[in-house]
C-alpha beads as a LAMMPS data file, in Angstrom:
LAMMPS data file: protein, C-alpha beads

298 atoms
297 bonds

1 atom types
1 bond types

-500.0 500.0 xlo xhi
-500.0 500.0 ylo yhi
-500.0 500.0 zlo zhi

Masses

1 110.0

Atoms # bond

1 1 1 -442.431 -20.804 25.324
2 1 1 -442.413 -24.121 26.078
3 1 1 -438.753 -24.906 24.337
4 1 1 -437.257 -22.818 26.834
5 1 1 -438.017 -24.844 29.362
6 1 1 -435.206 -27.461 29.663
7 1 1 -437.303 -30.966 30.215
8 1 1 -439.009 -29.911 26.508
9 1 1 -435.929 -29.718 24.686
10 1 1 -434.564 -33.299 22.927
11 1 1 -431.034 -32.609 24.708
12 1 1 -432.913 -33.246 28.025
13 1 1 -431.298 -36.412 29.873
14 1 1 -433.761 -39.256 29.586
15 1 1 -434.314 -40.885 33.004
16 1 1 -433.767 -44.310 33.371
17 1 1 -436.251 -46.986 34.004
18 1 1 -438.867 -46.450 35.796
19 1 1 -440.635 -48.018 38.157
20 1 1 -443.852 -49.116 36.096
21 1 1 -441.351 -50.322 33.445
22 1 1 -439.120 -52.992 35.967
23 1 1 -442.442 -53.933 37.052
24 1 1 -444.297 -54.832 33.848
25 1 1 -440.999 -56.730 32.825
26 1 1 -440.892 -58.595 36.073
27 1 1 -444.341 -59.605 35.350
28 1 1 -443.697 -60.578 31.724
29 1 1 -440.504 -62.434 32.431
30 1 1 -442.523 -64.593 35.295
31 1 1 -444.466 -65.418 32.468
32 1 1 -442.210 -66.559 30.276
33 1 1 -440.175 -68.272 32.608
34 1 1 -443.188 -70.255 34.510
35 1 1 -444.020 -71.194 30.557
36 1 1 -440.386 -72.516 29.950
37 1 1 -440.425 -74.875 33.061
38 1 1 -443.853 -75.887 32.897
39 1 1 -443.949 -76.413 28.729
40 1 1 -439.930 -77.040 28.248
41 1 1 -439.180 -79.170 30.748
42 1 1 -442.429 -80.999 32.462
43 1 1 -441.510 -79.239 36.084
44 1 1 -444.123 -76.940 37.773
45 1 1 -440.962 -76.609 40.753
46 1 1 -440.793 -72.540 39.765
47 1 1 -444.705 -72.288 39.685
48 1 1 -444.998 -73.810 42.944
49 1 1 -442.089 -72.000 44.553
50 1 1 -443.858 -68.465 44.102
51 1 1 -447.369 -69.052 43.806
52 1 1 -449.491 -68.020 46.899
53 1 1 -450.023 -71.340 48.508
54 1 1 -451.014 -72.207 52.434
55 1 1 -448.544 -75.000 52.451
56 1 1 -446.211 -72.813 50.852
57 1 1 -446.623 -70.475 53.888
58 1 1 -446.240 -73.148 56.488
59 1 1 -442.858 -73.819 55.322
60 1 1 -441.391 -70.684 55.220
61 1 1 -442.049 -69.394 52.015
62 1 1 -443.079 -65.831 53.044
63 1 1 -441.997 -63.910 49.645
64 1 1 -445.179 -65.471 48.116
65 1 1 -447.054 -63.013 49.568
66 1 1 -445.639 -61.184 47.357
67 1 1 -444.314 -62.769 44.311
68 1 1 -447.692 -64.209 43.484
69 1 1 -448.923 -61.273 41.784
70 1 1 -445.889 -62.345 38.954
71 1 1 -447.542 -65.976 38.557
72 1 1 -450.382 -66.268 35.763
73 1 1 -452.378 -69.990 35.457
74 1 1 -451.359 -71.926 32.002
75 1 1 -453.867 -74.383 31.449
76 1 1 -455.124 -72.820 28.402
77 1 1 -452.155 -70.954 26.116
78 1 1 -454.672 -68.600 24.470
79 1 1 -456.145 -67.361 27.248
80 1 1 -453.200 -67.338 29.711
81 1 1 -451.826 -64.839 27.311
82 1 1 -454.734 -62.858 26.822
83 1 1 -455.310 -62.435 30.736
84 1 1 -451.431 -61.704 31.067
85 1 1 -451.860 -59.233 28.336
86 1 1 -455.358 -57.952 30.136
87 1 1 -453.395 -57.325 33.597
88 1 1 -450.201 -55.824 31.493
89 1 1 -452.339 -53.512 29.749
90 1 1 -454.174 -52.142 32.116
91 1 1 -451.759 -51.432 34.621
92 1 1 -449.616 -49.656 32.165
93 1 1 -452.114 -47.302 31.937
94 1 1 -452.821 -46.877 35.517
95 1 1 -449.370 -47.199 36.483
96 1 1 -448.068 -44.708 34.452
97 1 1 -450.853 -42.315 36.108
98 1 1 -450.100 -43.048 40.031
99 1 1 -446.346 -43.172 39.340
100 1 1 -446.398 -39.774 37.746
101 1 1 -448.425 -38.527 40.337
102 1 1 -446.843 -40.221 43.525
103 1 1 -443.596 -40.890 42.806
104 1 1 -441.861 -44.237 42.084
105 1 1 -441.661 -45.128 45.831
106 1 1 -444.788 -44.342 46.644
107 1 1 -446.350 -45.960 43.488
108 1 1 -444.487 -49.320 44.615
109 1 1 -445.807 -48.786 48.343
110 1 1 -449.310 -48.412 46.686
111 1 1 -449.265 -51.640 44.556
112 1 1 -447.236 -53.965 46.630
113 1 1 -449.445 -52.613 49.617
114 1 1 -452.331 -53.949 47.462
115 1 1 -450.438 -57.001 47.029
116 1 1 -450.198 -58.321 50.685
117 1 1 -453.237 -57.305 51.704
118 1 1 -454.966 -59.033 48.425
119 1 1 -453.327 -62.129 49.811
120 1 1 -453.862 -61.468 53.554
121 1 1 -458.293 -61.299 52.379
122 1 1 -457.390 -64.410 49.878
123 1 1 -456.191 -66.101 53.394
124 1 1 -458.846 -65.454 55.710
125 1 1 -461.243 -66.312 53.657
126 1 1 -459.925 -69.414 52.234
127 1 1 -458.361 -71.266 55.199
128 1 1 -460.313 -73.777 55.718
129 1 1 -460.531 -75.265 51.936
130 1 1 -456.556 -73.905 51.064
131 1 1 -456.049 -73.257 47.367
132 1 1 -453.759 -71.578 45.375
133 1 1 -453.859 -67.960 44.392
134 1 1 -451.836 -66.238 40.924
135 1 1 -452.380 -62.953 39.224
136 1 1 -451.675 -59.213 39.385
137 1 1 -455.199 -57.993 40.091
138 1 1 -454.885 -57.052 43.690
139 1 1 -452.064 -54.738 42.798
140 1 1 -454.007 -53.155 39.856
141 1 1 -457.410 -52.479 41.611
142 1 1 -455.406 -50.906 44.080
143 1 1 -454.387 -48.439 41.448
144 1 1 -457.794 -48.670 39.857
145 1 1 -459.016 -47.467 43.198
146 1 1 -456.660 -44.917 44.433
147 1 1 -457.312 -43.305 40.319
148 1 1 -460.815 -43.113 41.317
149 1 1 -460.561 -41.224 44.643
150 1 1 -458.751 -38.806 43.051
151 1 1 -460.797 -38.408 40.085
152 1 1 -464.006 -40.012 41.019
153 1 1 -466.222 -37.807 38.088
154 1 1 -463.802 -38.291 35.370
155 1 1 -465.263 -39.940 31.977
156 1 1 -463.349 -42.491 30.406
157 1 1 -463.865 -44.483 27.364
158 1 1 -462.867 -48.625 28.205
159 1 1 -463.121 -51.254 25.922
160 1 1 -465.505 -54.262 26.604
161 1 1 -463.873 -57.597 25.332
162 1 1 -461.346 -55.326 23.555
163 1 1 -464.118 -54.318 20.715
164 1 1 -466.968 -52.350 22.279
165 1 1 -466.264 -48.795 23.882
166 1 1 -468.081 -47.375 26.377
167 1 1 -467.744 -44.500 28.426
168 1 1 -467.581 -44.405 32.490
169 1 1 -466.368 -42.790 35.435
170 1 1 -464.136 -44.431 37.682
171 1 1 -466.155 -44.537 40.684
172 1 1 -468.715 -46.404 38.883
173 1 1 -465.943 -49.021 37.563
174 1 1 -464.205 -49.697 41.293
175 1 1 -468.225 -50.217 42.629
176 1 1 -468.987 -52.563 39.787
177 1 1 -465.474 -54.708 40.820
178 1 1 -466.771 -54.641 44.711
179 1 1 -470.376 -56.039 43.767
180 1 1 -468.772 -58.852 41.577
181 1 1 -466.496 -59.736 43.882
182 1 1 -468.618 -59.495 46.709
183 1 1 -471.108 -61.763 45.005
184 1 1 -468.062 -63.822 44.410
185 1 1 -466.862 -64.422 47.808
186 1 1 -470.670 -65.147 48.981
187 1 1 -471.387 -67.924 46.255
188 1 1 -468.140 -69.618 45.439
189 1 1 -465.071 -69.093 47.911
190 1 1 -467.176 -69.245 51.044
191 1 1 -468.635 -72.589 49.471
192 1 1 -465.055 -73.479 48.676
193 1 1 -465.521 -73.444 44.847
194 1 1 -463.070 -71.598 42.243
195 1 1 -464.835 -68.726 40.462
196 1 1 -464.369 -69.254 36.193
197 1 1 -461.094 -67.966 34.632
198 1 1 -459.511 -69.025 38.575
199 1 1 -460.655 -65.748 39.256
200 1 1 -460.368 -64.593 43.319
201 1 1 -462.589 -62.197 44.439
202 1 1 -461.687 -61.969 48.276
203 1 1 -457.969 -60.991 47.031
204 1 1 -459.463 -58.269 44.733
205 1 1 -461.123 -56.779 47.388
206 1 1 -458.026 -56.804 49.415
207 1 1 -456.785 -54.569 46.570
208 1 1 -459.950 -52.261 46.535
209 1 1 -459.482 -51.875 50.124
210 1 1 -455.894 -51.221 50.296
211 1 1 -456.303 -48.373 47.594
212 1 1 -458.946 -46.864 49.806
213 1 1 -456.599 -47.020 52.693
214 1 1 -453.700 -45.259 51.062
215 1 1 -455.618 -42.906 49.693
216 1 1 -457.161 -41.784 52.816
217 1 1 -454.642 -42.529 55.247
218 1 1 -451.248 -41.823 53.812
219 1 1 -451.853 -39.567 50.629
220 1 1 -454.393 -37.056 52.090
221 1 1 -452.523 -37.007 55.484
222 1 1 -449.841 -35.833 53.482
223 1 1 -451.626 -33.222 52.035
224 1 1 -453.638 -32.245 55.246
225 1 1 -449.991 -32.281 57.083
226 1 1 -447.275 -30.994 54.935
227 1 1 -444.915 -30.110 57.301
228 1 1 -445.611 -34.180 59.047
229 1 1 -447.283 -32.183 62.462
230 1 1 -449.604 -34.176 64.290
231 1 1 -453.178 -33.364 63.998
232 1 1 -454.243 -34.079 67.957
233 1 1 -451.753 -32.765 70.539
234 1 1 -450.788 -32.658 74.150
235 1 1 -452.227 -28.990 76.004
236 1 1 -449.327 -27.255 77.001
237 1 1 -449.144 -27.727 80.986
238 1 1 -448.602 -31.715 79.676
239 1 1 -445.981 -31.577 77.538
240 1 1 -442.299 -31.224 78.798
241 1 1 -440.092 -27.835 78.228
242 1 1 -437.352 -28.728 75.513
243 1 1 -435.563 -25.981 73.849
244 1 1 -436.533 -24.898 70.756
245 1 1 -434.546 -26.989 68.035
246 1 1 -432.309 -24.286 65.686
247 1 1 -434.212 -24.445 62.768
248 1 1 -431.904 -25.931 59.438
249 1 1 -431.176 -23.292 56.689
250 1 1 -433.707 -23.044 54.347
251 1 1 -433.033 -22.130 50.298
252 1 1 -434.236 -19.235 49.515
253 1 1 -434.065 -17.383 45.984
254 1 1 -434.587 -13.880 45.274
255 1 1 -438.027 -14.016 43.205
256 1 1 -437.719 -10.193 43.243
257 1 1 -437.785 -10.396 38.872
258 1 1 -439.572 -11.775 36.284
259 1 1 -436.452 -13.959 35.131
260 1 1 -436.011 -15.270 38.741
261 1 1 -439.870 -16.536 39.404
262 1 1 -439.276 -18.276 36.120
263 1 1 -436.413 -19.539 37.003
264 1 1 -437.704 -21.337 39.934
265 1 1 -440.879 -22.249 38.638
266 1 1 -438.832 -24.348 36.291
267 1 1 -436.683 -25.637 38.570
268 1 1 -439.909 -26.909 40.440
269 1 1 -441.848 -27.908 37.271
270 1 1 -438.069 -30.053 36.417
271 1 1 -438.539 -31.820 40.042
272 1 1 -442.301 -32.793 39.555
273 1 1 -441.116 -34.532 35.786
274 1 1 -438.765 -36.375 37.579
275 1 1 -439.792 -36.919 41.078
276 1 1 -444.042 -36.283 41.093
277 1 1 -446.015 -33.545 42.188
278 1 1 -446.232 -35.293 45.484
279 1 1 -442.292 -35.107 46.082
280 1 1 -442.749 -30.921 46.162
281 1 1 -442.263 -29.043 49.711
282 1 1 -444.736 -26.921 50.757
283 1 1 -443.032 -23.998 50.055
284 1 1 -442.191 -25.074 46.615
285 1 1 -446.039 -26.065 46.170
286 1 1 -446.569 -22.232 47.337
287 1 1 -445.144 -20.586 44.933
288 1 1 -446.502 -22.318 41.829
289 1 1 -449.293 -20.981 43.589
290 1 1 -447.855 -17.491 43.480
291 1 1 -446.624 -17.826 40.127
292 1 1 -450.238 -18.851 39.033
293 1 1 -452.139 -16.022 40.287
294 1 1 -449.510 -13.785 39.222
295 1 1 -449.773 -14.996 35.521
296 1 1 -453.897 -14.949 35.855
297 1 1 -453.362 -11.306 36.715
298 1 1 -451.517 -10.393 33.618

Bonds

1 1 1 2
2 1 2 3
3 1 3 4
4 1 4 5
5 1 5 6
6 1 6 7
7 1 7 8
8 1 8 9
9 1 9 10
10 1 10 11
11 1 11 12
12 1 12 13
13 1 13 14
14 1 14 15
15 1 15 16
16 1 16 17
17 1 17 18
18 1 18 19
19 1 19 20
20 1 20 21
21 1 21 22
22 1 22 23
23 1 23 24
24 1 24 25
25 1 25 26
26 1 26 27
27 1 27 28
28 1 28 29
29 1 29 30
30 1 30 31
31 1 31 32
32 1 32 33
33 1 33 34
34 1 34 35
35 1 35 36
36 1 36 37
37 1 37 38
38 1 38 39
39 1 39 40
40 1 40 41
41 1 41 42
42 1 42 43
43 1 43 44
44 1 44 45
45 1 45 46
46 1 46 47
47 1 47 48
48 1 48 49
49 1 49 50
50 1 50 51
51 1 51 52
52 1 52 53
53 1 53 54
54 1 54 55
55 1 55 56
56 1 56 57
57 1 57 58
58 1 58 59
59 1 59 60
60 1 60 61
61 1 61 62
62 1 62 63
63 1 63 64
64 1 64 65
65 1 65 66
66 1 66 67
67 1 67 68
68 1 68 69
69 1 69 70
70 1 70 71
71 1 71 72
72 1 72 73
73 1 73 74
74 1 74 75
75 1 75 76
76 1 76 77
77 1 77 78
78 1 78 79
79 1 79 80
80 1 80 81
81 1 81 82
82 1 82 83
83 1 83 84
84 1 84 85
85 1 85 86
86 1 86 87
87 1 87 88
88 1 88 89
89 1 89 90
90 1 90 91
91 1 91 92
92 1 92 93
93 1 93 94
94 1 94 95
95 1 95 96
96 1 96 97
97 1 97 98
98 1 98 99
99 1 99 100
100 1 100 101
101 1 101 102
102 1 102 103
103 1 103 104
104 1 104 105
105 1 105 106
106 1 106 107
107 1 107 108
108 1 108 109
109 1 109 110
110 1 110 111
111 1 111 112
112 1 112 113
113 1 113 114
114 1 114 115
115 1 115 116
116 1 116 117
117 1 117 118
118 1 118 119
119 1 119 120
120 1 120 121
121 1 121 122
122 1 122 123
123 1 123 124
124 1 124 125
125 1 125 126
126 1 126 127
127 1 127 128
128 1 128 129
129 1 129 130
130 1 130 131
131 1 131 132
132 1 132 133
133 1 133 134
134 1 134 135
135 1 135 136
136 1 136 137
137 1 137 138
138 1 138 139
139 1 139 140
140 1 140 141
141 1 141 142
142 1 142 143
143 1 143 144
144 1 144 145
145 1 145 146
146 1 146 147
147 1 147 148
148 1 148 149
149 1 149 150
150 1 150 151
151 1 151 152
152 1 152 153
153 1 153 154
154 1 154 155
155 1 155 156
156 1 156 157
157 1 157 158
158 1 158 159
159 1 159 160
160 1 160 161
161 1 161 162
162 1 162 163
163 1 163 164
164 1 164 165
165 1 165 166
166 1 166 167
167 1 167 168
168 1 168 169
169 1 169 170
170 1 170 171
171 1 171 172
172 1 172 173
173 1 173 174
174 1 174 175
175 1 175 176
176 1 176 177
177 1 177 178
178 1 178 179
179 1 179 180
180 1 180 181
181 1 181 182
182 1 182 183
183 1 183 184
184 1 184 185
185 1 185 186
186 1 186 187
187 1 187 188
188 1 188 189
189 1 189 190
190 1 190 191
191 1 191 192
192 1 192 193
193 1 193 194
194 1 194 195
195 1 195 196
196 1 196 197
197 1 197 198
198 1 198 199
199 1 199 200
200 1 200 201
201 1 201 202
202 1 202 203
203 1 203 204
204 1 204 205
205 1 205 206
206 1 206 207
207 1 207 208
208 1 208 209
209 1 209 210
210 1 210 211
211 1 211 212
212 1 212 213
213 1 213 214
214 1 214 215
215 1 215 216
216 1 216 217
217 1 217 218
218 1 218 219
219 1 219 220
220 1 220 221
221 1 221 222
222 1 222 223
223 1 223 224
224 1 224 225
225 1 225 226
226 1 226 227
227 1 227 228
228 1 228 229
229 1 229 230
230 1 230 231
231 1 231 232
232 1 232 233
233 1 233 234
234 1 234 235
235 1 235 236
236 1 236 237
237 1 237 238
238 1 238 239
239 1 239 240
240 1 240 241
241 1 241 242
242 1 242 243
243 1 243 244
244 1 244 245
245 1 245 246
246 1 246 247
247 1 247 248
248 1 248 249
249 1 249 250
250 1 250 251
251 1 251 252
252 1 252 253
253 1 253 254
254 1 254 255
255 1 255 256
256 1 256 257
257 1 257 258
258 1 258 259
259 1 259 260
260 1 260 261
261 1 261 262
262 1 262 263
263 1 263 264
264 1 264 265
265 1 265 266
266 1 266 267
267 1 267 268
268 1 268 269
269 1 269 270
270 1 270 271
271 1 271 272
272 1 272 273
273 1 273 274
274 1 274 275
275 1 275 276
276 1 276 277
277 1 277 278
278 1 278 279
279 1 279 280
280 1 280 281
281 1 281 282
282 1 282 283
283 1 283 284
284 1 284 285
285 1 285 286
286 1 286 287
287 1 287 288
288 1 288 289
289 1 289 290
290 1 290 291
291 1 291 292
292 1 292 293
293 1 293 294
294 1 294 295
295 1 295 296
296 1 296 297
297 1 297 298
């Protein structure tokens, strides 16, 4: 039964905030507080100090590189909250997918990873006419993107302008971002014109690319390598005689009962609640394997 399971009973200790939730806030409260200087008091000074700018770069200002993706343009209300809303939206609903999957730390490697190297594209390709660069859309196609390696085939239902739903895959979706934004970097920011809405296409693209990378450079290394062996070695006659490292103490349970496989398969299902699937060892990975084929056979 699933109430005997501990994490599906109400008593179950809540965890705290995640990471998807400080992140959404930290978005919202940039905001809010670029809205207070900029509408209460006349003074773009907090705007400036995090926005992505070159001259912001060349005097030292390296967190923009980062905090960027918390800045949102103002210049119309209505539709500075409906894009803020647009980005908070969506990833809520991607973030809430990687971070259950990868972890929190792993999740935050993924979108800040997107981050940088949104802004490091956004640079090269704007250096000669500068500029100024805002929004969380780097961070969120890289989620977008690392969602759709992993389930390329999968149909979901989006809404278009928040009224018409249509179903797609998310292979299709992450293609149909690359050819805008491709089109966008050839016919406005190479021509050193601003797409409409302020939109930056060579910064999305660092996003698509950067959930590419992580997906097939970190997270199916991981899986390929479990135990974090190389995959090319030395022969033999090259490498130098060491002594074999004592190997650490390992847990091991006696799964010799029923009771006791259950027992650790909910000790293991516990760890992927709070941790992610990804945070399981192999041998832990194993034996939900086990325990599946031994339940299939009943």
């Amino acid at each position: 039964m699933l109430s005997d399971r501990p994490y599906m009973r109400d008593d179950y200790p809540r965890r705290g905030r995640t990471a998807l939730t400080w992140l959404l806030s930290g978005i919202g409260a940039g905001f809010i507080l670029e809205a207070v200087f900029e509408r209460m008091f006349a003074s773009v000074a907090f705007t400036e100090w995090f926005q992505l700018t070159f001259n912001g770069l060349s005097h030292g200002l390296i967190w923009q590189l980062v905090s960027y993706s918390f800045i949102h343009p103002l210049e119309e209300r209505v539709l500075s909250v409906l894009l803020v809303g647009a980005n908070l939206f969506c990833l809520y609903f991607l973030g809430r997918e990687m971070e259950s999957l990868l972890g929190a730390r792993r999740f935050l490697v993924l979108y800040f990873g997107a981050v940088v190297l949104g802004a490091a594209c956004w640079l090269a390709v704007n250096f000669r006419f500068g500029g100024v660069l805002t929004g969380a859309w780097p961070g969120i196609l890289g989620c977008l993107t690392m969602y759709a390696c992993l389930n390329p085939d999968e149909e979901k239902r989006v809404l278009i302008m928040f009224a018409l739903p249509v179903t797609i895959r998310p292979k299709y979706l992450v293609w149909f971002f690359i050819a805008v934004d491709v089109c966008g970097v050839a016919f406005w920011e190479l021509r050193g014109e601003t797409m409409p809405l302020q939109i930056a296409p060579s910064a999305h693209l660092g996003g698509i690319l950067a959930g590419y990378i992580y997906f097939y450079f970190v997270h199916k290394r991981e899986w390929r390598n479990p135990d974090g062996r190389t995959d090319i070695e030395l022969p033999r006659w090259m490498r130098k005689s060491r002594k074999a490292p004592t190997a650490p103490a390992k847990y091991q349970v006696n799964l010799t009962t029923p009771q006791d496989l259950k027992a650790e398969v909910d000790r293991i299902l516990d760890k992927i609640n709070s941790q992610g699937f990804a945070s399981l060892t192999p041998e832990e990975k194993r034996l939900l394997d086990d325990a599946r084929d031994q339940l299939s056979h009943n």
